[in-house]
N, C-alpha and C positions, 0 to 999 in steps of 0.2 A: 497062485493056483498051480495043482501039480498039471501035469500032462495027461492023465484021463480025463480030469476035469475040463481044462481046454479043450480036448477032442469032442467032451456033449456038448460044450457050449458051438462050438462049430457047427453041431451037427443038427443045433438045434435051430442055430441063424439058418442053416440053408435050406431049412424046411417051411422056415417064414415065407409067404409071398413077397414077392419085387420090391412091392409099395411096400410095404413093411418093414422090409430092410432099408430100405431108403430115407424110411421116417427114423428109422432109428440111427442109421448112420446120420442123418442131420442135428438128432436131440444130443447122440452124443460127439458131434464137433461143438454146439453151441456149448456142452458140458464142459469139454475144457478149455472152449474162448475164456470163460467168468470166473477156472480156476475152480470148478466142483466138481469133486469126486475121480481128479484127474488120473489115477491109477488105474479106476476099471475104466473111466472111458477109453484110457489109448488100449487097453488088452481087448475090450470088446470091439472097436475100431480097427484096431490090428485084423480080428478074426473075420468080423464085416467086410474088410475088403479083399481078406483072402477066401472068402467063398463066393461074391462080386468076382470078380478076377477070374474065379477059377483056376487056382495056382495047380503046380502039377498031382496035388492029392485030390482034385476032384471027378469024379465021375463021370464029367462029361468035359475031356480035355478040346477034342474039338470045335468045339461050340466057343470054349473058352480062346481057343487060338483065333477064333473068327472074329470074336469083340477084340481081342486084345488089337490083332495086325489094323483093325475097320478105323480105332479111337487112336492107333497111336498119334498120328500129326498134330491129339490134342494136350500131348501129355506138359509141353511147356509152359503151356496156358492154363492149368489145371490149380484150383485154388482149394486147398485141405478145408476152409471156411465155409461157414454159408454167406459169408458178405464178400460175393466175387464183383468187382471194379472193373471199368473198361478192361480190355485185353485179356482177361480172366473168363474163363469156365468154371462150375464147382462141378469138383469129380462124385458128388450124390449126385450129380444128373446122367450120370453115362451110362450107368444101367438102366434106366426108363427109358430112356433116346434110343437105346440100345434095342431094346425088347418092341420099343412102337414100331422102330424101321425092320426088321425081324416079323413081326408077330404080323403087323397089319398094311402099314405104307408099302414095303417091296419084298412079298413073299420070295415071289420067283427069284430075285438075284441073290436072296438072300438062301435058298436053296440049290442055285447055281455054287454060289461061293462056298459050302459047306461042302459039296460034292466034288470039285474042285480043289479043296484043302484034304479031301481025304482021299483023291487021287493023287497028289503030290503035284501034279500039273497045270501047266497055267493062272500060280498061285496070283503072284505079282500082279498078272493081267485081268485075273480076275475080283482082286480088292480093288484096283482102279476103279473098274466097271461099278463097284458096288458103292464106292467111296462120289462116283461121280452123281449116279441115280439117287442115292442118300443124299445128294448136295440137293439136287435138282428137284426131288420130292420133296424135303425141307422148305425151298424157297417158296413154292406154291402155297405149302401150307398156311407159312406165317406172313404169305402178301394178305391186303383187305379184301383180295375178290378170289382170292383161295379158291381149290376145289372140294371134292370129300375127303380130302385127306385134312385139310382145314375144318371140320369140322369135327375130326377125331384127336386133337392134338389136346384138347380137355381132357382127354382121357389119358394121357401120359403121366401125368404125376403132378405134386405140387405147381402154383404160380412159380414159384424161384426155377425148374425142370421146364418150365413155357418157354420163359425169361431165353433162358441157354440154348431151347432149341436153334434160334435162326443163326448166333455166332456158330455152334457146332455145324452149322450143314456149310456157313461160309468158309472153313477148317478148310473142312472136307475138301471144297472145290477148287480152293486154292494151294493144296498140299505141296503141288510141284514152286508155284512161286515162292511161298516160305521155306522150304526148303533150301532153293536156291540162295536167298537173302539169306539164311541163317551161314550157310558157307562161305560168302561173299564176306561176312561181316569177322572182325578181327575177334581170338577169343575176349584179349581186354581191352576197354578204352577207356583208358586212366582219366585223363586228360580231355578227352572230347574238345579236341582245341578246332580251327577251322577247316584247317585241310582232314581233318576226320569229320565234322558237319559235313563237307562239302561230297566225300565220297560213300557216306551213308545216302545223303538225301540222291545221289547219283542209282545207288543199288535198289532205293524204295523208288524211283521214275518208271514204273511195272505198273501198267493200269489194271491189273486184276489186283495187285495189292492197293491202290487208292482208292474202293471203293467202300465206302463208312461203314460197314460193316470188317473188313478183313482190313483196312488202318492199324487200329487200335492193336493189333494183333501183333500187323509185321512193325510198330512199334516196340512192341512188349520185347519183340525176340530183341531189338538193338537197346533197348532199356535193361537186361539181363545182361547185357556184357560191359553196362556202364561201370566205373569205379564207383559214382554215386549218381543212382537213380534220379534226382532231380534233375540232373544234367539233360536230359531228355527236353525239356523245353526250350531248350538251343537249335533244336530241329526246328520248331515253331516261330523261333522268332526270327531265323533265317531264311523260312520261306516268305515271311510278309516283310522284313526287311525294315522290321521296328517292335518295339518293344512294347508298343500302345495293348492292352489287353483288350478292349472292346475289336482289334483288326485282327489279332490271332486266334480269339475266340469265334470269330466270323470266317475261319477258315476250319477246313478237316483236322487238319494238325491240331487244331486246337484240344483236342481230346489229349494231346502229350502232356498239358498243362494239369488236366482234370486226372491224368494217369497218376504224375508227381503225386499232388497232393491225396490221391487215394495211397498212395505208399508211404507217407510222411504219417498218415492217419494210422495205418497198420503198422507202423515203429511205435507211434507213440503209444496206439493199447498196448502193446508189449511188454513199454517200458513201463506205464502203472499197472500191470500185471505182474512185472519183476518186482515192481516194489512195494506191491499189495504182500506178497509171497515172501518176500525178505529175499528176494534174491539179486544181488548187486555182484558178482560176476560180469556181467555184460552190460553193465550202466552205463561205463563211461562211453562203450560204439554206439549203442544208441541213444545218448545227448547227443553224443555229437553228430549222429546219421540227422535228429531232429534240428537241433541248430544248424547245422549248413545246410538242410536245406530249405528252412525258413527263410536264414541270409539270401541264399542263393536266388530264389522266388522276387525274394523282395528288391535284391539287387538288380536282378538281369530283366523284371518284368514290371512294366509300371502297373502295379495290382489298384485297383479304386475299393478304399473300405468297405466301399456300400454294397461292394459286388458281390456274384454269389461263390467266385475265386474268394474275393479280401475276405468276406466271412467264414468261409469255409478255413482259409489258413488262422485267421483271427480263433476260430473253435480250438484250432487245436493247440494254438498257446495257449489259451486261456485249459484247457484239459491239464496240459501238462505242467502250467503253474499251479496248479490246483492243487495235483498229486504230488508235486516236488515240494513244496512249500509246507505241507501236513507232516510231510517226512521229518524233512528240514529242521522245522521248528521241535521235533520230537526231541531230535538228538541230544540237545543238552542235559534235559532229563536223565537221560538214559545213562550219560558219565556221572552225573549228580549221585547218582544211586550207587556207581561202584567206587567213588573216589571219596565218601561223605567220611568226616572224619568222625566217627562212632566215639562216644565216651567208654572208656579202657572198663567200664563195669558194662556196660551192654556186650561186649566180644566175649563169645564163651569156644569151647573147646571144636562144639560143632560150625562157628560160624567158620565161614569159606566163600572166597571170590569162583562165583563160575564160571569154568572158562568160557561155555558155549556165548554169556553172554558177553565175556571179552572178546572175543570175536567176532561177535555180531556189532557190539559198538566199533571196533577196529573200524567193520567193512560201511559202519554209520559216516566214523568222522570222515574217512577218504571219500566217502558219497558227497557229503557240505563240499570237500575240495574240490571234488569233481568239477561240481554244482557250478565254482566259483567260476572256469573256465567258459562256461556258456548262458552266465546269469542273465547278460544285458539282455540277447535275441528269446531266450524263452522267459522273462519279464521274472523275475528272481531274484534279480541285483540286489534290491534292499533287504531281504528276508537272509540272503544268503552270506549278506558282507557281516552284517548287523550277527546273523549268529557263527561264524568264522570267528568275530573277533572274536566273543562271549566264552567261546570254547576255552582259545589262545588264553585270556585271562584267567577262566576258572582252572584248565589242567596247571599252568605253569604254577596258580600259586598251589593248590592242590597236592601237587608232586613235589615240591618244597616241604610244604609240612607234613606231609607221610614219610620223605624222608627225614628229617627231623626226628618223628615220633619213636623211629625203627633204633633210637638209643635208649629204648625201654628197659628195664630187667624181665618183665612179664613173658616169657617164653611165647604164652597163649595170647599173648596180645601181639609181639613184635611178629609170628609166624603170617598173622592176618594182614598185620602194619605191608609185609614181605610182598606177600599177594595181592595187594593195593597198587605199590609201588612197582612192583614186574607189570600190570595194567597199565599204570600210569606212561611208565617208559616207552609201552607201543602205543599210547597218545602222542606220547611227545614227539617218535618220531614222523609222526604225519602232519603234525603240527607245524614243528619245528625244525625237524630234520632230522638225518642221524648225530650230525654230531653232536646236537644238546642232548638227542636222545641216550648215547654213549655214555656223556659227562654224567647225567642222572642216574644212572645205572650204577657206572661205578661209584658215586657219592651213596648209595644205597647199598651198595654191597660193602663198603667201606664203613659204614654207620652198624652194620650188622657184625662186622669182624670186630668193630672196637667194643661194641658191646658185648660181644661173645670173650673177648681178654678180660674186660676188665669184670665179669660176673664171680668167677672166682676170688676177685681178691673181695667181693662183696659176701659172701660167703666166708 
């Protein structure tokens, strides 16, 4: 779209009502969860939350700097999805949370703080003020013996926008603690070995972050500076001092374990989302984000199958055996078709190896490789050994007899024989390595020079 056309669609989202753009900012995240229509979702998603936002082209920048300074404490918590997990907010909730605590829960501070932003004075002191009365109006609402403010929180927006309000007013009220613990906390911690357990679980001993609602939170911030997020349940099982899962689930912490495996779940749609897509760029980090942390689960935590842990990690092997395995099994086909050795009357002048799909098998076989590294934990072994070998067999003899064939006199056949053979060799080096891949190469360019001498004396 050029750039007027952006500018109506802008202009046309910010004329929508609230719920409106809300509902659509949701339709189009689920749009490009499932991988449809993902071009305009992210440009109209793009536009949706820069008139949300209120970035510096809107007409009403003050109002815009009032939500932005009120929500920032939630921004690390903030989930682009509509499937937000412990320690998670989704950012389609912050403008309905936004406009209730505005419109109806706290006029007055909330006119306090705008008059206050537009004198330049007492700005800091005055988002406290407002960040705290939003905690404190929140908690009412969404306790069972509420007041009227509880009974207007139906009117906010979607169940999922319900869901978010009481984590968002706990944000709010605890800003200054999370804060501090996000400082406290190292940027990385590779390793999470004991003496990093011991001086996390030191910085989280802050009773305004222990309580189950703002937990899961000031977990999320030290789960963010993990090297790998499963690590997180190292917390949990150092505060009960055993591995047993029925005693860590019986404790707060125990939501570190339910956090893991909500993140384990979000690599693994990912990854059958990359390979729905054909896209293998990023395959091999997320196997292996998914296998270690299966390993890791299973090792450091005694999970019971029956549980609703064991099944839950049990779903997502079985998901991404599922995905991998359909792939898997594709591949050999897919060589079959550029490597078949054609009868010298079927090749004609238009026939041609495409590259895009040598390519795309390349980024196939190195996928199976991949594969083989993490077959046993994501249950693949046998699908994955079984067509590894199958490959190995079919290219090597394959690439023998295409080289072979390339001592044709047939110009139109030996050009094709050529472009077989240049495929075959980027098999073989994934296959077998560079150096058989080398060997093959040059036996093929050599098969091609002798038959290029000796044409002439055939003539």
């Amino acid at each position: 779209m050029g750039p007027q056309a952006i500018d109506r669609l802008r202009e046309f989202l910010a004329q929508l009502p609230p719920q409106s753009q809300a509902l659509l900012m949701r339709e189009f995240e689920r749009a490009v969860e499932s991988g449809q229509d993902v071009a305009v979702a992210n440009l109209v998603l793009e536009q949706l939350r820069k008139v949300v936002r209120r970035d510096s082209d809107n007409e009403r920048p003050r109002i815009a700097d009032a939500s932005r300074l009120i929500l920032e404490p939630l921004e690390p918590f903030l989930s682009e999805t509509s499937h937000a997990g412990p320690g998670q907010v989704r950012r389609a909730s912050l403008l309905p949370i936004w406009q209730w605590l505005q419109r109806e829960a706290i006029p007055d501070e909330a006119r306090k703080l705008e008059a206050a932003i537009n004198s330049d004075r007492d700005i800091d002191k005055a988002i406290r003020a407002f960040q705290l009365a939003a905690s404190e109006t929140i908690a009412k609402a969404v306790s069972p013996n509420g007041g009227p403010d509880s009974r207007s929180i139906g009117r906010i927006g979607a169940p999922s926008v319900v869901e978010d309000l009481g984590p968002v007013g706990a944000i709010l009220g605890a800003r200054e603690a999370l804060e501090t613990l996000g400082n406290r906390l190292p940027l990385t911690l590779r390793t999470f070995a004991e003496s990093h357990i011991a001086s996390t679980l030191d910085a989280l001993n802050v009773p305004s972050l222990q309580t189950p609602t703002v937990l899961p939170f000031a977990l999320a911030l030290v789960m963010q500076r993990l090297g790998s997020s499963w690590h997180i349940v190292r917390l949990a099982i150092k505060v009960v001092a055993s591995d047993d899962e029925i005693r860590v689930a019986s404790t707060p912490f125990g939501v570190a374990v339910s956090m893991a495996l909500h993140d384990l779940a979000r690599v693994a749609l990912t990854l059958r989302s990359d390979i729905k897509r054909g896209r293998f760029d990023d395959i091999s980090s997320h196997l292996k984000t998914v296998h270690d942390g299966i390993r890791g689960l299973r090792t450091e935590l005694d999970i019971r199958s029956d549980s609703a842990w064991g099944r839950q990690l049990a779903s997502i092997r079985v998901e991404i055996s599922s995905a991998l395995q359909s792939e898997i099994e594709s591949v050999p086909g897919k060589v079959r078709r550029l490597l078949r050795q054609r009868p010298d009357k079927e090749i004609t002048a238009a026939s041609k190896i495409d590259t895009m799909d040598v390519d795309e098998t390349v980024a196939l076989i190195d996928f199976v490789a991949t594969c083989r590294n993490y077959a046993s934990e994501l249950a693949i072994n046998e699908v994955t050994l079984r067509t590894y070998s199958e490959l190995q067999h079919y290219v090597e003899r394959s690439t023998e007899a295409i080289v072979a064939s390339l001592r044709t006199p047939d110009q139109r056949v030996r050009a094709f024989r050529k472009a077989q053979a240049d495929a075959a060799v980027r098999f073989c080096e994934i296959l077998f390595g560079f150096d058989y891949a080398s060997l093959m190469s040059k036996a093929a360019d050599n098969a091609v020079y002798v038959e290029r001498k000796a044409a002439p004396k055939a003539g």
